[in-house]
CHARMM-style PDB file with segment names, atoms N, HN, CA, C and O in Angstrom:
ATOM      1  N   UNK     1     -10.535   7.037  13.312  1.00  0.00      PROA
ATOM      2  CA  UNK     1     -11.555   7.842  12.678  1.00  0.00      PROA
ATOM      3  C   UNK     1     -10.885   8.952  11.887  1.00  0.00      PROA
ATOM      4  O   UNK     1      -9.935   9.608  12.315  1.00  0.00      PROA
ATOM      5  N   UNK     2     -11.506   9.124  10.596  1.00  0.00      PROA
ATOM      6  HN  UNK     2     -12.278   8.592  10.248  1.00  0.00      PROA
ATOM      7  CA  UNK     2     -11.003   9.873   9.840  1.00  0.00      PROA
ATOM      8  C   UNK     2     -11.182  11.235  10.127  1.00  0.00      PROA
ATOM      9  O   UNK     2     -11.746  11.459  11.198  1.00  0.00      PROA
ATOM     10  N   UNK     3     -10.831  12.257   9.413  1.00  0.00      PROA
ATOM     11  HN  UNK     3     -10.374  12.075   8.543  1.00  0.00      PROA
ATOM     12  CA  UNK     3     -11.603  13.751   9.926  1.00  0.00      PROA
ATOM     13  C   UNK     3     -10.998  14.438   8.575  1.00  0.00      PROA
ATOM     14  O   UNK     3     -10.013  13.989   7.989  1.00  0.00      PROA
ATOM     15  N   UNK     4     -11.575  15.344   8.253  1.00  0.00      PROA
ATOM     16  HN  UNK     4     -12.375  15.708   8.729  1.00  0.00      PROA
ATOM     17  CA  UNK     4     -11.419  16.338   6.681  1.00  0.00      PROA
ATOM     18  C   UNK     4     -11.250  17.887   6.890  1.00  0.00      PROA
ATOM     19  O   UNK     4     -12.212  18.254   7.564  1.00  0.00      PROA
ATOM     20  N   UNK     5     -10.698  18.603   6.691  1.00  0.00      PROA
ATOM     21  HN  UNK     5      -9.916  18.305   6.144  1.00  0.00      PROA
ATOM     22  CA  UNK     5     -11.160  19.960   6.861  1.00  0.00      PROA
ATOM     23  C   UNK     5     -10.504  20.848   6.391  1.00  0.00      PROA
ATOM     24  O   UNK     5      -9.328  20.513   6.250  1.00  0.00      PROA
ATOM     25  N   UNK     6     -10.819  22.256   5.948  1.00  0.00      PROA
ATOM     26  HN  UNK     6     -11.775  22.528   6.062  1.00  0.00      PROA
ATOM     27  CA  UNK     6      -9.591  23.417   4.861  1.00  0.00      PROA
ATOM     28  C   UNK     6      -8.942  24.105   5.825  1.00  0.00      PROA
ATOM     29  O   UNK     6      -9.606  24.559   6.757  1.00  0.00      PROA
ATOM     30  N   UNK     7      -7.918  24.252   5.788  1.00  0.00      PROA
ATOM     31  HN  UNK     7      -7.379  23.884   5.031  1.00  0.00      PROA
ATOM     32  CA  UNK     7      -6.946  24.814   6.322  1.00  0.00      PROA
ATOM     33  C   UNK     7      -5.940  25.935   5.346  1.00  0.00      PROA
ATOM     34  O   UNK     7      -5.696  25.793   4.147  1.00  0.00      PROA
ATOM     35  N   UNK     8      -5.599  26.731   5.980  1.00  0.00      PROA
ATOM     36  HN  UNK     8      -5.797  26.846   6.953  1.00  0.00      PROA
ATOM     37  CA  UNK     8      -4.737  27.931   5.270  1.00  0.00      PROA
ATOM     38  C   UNK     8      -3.412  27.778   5.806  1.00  0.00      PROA
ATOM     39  O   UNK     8      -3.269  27.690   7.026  1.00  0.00      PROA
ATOM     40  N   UNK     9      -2.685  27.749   5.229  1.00  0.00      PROA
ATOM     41  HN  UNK     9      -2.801  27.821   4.238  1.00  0.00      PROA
ATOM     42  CA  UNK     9      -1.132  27.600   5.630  1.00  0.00      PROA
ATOM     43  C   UNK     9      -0.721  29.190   5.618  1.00  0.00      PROA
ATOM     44  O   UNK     9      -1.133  29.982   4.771  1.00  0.00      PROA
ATOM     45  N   UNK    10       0.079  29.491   6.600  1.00  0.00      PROA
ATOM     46  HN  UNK    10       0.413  28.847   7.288  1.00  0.00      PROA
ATOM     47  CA  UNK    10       0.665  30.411   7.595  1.00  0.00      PROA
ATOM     48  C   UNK    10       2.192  30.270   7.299  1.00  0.00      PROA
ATOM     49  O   UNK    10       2.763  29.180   7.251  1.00  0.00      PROA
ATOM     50  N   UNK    11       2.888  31.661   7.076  1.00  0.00      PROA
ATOM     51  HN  UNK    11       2.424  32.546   7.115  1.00  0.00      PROA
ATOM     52  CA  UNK    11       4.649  31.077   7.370  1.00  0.00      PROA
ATOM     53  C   UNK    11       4.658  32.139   8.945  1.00  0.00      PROA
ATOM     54  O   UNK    11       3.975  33.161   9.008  1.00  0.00      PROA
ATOM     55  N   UNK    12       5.575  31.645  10.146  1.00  0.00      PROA
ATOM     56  HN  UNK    12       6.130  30.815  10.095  1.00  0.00      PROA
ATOM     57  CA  UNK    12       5.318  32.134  11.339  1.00  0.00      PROA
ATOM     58  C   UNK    12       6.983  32.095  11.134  1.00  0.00      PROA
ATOM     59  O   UNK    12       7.370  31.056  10.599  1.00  0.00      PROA
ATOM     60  N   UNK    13       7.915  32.961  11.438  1.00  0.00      PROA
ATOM     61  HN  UNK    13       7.600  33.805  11.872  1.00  0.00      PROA
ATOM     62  CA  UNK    13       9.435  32.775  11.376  1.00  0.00      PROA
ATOM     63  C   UNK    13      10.071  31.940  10.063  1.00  0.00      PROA
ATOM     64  O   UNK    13      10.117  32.390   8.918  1.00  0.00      PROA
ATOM     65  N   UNK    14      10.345  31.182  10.309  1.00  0.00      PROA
ATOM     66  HN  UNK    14      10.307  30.816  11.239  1.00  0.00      PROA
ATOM     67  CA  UNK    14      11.094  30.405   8.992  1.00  0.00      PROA
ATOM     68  C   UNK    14      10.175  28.976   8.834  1.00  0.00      PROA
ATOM     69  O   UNK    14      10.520  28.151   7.988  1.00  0.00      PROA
ATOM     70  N   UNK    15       8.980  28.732   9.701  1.00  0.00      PROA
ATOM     71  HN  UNK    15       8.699  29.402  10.388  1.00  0.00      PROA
ATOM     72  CA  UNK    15       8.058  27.826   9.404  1.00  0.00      PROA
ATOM     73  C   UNK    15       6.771  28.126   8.689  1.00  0.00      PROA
ATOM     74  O   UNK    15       6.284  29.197   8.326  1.00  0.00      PROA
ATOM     75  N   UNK    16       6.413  27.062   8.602  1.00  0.00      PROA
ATOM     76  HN  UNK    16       6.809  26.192   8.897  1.00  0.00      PROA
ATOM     77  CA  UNK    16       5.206  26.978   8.070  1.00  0.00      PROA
ATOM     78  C   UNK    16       3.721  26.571   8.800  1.00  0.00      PROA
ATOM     79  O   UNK    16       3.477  25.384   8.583  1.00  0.00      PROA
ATOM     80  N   UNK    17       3.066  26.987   9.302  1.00  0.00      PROA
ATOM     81  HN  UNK    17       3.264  27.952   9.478  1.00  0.00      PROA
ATOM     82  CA  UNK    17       1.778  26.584   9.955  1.00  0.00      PROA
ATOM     83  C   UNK    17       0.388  26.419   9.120  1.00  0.00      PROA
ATOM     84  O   UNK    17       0.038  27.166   8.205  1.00  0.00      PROA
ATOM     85  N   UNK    18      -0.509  25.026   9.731  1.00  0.00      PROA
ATOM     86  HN  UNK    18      -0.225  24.420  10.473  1.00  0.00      PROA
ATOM     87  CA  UNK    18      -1.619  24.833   9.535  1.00  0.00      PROA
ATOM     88  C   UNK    18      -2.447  25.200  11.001  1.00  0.00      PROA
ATOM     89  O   UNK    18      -2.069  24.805  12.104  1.00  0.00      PROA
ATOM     90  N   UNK    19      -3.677  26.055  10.750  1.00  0.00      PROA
ATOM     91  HN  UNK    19      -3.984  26.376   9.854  1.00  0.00      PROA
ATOM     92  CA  UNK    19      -4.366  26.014  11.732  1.00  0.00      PROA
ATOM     93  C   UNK    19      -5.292  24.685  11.861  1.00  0.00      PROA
ATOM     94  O   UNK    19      -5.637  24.120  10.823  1.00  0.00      PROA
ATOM     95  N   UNK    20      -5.679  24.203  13.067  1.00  0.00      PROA
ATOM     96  HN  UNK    20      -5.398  24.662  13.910  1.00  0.00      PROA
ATOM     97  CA  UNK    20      -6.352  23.215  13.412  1.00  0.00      PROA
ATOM     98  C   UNK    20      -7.879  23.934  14.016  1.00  0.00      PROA
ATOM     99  O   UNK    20      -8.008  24.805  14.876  1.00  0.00      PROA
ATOM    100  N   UNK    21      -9.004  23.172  13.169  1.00  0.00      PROA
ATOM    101  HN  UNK    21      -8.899  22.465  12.470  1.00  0.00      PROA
ATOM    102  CA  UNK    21     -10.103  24.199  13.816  1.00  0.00      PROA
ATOM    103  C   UNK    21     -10.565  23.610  15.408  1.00  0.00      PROA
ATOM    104  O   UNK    21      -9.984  22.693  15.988  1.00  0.00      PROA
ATOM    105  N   UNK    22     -11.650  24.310  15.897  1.00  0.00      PROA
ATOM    106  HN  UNK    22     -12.122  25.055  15.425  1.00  0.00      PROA
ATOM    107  CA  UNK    22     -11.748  24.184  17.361  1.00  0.00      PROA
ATOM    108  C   UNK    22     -12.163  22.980  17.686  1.00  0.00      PROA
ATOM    109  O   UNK    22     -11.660  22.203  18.497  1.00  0.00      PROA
ATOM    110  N   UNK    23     -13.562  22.781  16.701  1.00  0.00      PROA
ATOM    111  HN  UNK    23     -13.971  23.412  16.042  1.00  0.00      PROA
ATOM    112  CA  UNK    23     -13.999  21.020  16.721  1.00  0.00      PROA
ATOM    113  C   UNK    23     -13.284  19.859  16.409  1.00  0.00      PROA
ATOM    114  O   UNK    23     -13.390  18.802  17.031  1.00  0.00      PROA
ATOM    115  N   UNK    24     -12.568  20.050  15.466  1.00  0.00      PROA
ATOM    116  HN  UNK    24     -12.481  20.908  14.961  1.00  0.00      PROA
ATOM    117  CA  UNK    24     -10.869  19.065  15.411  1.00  0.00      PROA
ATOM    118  C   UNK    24     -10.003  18.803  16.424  1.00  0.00      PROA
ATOM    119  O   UNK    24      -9.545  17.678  16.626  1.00  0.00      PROA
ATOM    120  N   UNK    25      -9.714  19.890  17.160  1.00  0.00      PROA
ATOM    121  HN  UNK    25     -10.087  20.803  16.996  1.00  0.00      PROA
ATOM    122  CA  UNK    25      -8.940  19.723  18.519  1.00  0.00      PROA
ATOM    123  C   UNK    25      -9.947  19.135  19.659  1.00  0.00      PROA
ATOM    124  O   UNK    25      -9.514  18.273  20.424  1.00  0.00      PROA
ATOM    125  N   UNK    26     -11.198  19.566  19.767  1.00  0.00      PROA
ATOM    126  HN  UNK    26     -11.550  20.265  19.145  1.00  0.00      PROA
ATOM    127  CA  UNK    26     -11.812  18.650  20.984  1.00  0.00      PROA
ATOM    128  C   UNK    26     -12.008  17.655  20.275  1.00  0.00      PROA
ATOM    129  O   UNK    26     -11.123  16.928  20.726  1.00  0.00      PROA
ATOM    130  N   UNK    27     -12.494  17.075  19.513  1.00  0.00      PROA
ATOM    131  HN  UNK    27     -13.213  17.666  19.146  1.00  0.00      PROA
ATOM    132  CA  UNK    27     -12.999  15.931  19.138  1.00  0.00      PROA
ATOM    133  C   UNK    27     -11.463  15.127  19.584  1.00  0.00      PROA
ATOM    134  O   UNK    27     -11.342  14.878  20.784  1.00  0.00      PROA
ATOM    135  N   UNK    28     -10.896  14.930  19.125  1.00  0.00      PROA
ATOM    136  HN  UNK    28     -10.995  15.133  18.151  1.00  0.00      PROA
ATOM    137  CA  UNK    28      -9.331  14.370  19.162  1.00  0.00      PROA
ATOM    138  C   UNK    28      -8.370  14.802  20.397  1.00  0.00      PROA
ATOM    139  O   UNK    28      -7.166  14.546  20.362  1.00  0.00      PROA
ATOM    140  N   UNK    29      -8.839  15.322  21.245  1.00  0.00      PROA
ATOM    141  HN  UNK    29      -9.817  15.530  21.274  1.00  0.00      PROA
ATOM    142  CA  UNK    29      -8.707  16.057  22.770  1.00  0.00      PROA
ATOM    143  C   UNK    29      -6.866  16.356  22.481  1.00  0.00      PROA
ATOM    144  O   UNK    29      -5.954  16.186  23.289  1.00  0.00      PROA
ATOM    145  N   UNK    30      -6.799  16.766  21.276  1.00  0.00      PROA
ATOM    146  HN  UNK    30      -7.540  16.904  20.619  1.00  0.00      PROA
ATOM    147  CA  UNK    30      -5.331  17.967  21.601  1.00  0.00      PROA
ATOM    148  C   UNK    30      -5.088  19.011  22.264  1.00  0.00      PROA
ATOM    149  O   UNK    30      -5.860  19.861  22.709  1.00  0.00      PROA
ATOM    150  N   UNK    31      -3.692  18.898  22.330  1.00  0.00      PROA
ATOM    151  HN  UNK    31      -3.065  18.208  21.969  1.00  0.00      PROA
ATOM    152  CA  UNK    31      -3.113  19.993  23.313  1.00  0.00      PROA
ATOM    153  C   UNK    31      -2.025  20.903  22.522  1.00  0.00      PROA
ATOM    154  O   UNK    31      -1.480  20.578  21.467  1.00  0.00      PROA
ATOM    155  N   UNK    32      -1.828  22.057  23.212  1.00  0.00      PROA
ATOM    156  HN  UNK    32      -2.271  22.321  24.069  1.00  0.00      PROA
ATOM    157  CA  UNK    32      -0.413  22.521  22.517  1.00  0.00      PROA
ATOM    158  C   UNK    32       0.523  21.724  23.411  1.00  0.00      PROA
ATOM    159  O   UNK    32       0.486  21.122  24.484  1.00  0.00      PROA
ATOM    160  N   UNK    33       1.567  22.082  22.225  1.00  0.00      PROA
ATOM    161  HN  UNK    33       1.597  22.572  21.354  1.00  0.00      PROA
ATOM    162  CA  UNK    33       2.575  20.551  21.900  1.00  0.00      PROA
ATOM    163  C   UNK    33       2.661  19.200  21.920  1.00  0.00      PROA
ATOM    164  O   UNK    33       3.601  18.417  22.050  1.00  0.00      PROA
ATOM    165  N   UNK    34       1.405  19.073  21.755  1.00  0.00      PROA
ATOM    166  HN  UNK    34       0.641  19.710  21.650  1.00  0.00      PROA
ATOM    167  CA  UNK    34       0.805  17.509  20.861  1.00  0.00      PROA
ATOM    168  C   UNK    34       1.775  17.403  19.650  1.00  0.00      PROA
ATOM    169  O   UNK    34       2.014  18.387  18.950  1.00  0.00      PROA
ATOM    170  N   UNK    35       2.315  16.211  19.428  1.00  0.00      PROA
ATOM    171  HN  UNK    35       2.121  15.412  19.997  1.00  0.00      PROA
ATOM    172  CA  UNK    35       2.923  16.188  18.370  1.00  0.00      PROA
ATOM    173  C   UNK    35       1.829  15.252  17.477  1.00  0.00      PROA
ATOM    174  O   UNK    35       1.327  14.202  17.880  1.00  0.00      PROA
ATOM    175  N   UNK    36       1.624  15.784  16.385  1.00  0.00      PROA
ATOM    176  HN  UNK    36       2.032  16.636  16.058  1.00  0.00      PROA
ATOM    177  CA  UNK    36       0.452  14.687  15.626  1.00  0.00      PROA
ATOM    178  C   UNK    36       1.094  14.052  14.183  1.00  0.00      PROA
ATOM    179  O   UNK    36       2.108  14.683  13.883  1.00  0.00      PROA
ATOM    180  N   UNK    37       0.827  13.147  13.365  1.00  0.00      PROA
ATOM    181  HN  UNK    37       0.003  12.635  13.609  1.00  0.00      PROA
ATOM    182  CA  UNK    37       1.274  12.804  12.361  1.00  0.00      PROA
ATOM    183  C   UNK    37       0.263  13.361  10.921  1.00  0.00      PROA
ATOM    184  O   UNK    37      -0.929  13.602  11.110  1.00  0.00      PROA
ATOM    185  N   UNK    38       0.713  13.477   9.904  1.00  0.00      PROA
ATOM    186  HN  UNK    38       1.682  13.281   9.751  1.00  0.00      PROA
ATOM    187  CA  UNK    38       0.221  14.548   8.926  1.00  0.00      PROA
ATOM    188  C   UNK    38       0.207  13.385   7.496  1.00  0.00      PROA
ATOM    189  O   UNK    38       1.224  13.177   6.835  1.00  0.00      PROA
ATOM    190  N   UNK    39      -0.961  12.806   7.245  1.00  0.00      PROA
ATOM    191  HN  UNK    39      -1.788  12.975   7.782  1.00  0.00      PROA
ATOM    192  CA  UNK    39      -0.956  11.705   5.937  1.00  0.00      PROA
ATOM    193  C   UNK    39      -1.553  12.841   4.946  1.00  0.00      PROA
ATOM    194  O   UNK    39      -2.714  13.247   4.909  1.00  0.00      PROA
ATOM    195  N   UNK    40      -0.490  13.231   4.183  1.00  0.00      PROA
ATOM    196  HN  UNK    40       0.454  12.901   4.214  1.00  0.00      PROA
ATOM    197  CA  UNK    40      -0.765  13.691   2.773  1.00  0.00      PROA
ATOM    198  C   UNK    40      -0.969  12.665   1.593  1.00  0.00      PROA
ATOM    199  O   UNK    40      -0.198  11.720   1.425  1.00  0.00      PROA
ATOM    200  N   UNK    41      -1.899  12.878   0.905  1.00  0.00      PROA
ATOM    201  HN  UNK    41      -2.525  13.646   1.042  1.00  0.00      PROA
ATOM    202  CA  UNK    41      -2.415  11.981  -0.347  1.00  0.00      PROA
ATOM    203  C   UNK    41      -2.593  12.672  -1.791  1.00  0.00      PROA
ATOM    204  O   UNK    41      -3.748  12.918  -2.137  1.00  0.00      PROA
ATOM    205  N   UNK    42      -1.319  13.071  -2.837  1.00  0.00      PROA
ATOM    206  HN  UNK    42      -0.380  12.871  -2.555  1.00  0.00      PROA
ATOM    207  CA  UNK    42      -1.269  13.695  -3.712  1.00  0.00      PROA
ATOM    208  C   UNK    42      -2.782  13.823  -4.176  1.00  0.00      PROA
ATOM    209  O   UNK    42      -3.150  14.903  -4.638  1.00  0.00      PROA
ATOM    210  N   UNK    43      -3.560  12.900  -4.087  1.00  0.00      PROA
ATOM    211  HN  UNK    43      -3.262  12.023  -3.712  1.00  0.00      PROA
ATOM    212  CA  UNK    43      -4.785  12.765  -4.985  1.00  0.00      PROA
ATOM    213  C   UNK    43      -5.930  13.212  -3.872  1.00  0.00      PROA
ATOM    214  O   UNK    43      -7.011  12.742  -4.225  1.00  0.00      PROA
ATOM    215  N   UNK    44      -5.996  13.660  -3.144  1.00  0.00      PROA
ATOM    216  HN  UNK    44      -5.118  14.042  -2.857  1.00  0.00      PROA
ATOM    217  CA  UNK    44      -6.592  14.325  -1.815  1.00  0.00      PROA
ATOM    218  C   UNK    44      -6.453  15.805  -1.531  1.00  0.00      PROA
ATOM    219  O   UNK    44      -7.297  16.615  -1.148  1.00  0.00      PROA
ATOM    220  N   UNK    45      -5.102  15.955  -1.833  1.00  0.00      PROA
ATOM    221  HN  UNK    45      -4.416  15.297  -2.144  1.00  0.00      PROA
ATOM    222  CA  UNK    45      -5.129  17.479  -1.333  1.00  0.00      PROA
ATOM    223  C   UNK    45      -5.088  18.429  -2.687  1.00  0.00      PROA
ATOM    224  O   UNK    45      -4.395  18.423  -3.705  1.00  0.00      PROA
ATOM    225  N   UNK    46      -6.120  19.211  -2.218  1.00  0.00      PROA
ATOM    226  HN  UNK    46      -6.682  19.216  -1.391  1.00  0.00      PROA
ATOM    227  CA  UNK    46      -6.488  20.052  -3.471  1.00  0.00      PROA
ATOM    228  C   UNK    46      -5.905  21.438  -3.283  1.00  0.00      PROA
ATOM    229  O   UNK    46      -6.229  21.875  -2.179  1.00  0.00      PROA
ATOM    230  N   UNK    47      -5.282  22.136  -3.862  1.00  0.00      PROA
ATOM    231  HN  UNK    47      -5.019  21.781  -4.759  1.00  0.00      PROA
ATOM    232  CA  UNK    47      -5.002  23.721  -3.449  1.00  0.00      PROA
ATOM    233  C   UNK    47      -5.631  24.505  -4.368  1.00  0.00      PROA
ATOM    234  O   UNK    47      -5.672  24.420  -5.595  1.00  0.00      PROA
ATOM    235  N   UNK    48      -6.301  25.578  -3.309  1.00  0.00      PROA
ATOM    236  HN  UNK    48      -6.267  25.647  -2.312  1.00  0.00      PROA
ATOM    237  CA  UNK    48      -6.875  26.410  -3.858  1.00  0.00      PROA
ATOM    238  C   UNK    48      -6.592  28.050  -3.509  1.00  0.00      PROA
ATOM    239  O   UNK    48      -6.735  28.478  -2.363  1.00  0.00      PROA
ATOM    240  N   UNK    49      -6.218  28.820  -4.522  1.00  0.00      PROA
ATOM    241  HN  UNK    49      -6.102  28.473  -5.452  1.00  0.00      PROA
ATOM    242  CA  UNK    49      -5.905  30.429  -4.234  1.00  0.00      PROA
ATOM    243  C   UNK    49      -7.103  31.768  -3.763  1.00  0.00      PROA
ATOM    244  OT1 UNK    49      -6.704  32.919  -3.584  1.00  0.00      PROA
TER     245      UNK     49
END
């Protein structure tokens, strides 16, 4: 199952973070240090300032 949602990227030390919202994590029953996989689609991700 697919899932969509905006996210703000974060730099935390020398990384970079996406927050995951609350209904994303239960729906998909994550945890911290879940490792998850990340499908970027040039023609999908839109950035906006």
């Amino acid at each position: 199952m697919k899932r969509k949602f905006d996210a703000k990227i974060r730099k935390v030390g020398n990384s970079f973070v996406v927050t995951i919202p609350k209904d994303t994590i239960d729906r998909f029953e994550l945890q911290e240090g879940d490792f998850i996989a990340v499908d970027l689609d040039p023609e999908d991700v839109k950035k906006e300032k």
